[in-house]
C-alpha positions in Angstrom: -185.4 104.9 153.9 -184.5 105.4 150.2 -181.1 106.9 151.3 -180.2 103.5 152.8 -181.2 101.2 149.9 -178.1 103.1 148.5 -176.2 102.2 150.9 -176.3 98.6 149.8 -175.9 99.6 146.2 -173.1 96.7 145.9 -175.8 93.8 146.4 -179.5 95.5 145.3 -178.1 97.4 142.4 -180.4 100.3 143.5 -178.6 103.2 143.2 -179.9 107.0 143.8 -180.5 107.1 140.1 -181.9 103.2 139.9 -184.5 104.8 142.3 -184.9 108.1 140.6 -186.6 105.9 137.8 -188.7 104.0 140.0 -190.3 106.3 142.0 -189.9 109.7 140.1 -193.2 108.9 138.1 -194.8 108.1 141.3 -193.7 110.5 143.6 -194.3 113.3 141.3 -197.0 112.1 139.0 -198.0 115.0 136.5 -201.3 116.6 135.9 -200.4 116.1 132.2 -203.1 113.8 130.6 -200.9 114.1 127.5 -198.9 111.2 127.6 -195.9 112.7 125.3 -195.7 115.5 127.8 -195.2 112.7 130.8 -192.7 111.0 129.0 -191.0 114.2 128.7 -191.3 115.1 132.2 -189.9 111.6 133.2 -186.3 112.9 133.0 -186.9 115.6 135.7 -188.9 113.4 137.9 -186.1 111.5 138.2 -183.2 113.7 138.7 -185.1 115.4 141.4 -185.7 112.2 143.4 -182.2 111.5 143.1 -181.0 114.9 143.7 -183.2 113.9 146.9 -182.0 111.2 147.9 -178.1 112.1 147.2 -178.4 115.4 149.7 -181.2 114.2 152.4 -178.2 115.0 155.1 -178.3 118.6 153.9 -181.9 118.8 152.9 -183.6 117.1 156.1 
C-alpha cells in the first residue's frame, strides 16, 4: 500500500522518504526508554522504511 501512495507523489507530497518519517518510529519503535537514544535511532528508522518501500518489487 505504501509503495502506491508514492506513486501519487505529484498530488499527496508523500514520497518514500515523507513516509520513512511517518512511520519509521512506528513501525520500528525502539526498546530504548532513553529518549536521546530514540531520537538518534530516528534516522535509521527511517531510511529503512524507505529503503522498504523504494525495493518492495525486489524484496516481496
Amino acid at each position: 500500500h505504501l509503495k502506491r501512495v508514492t506513486l501519487h507523489e505529484k498530488e499527496n507530497l508523500m514520497n518514500a522518504e515523507n513516509l520513512g518519517i511517518v512511520f519509521g518510529p512506528t513501525l520500528m519503535r525502539s526498546p530504548e526508554r532513553d529518549a536521546m537514544a530514540a531520537l538518534n535511532d530516528i534516522r535509521y528508522q527511517r531510511l529503512v522504511v524507505e529503503l522498504l518501500i523504494k525495493n518492495e518489487d525486489i524484496l516481496f
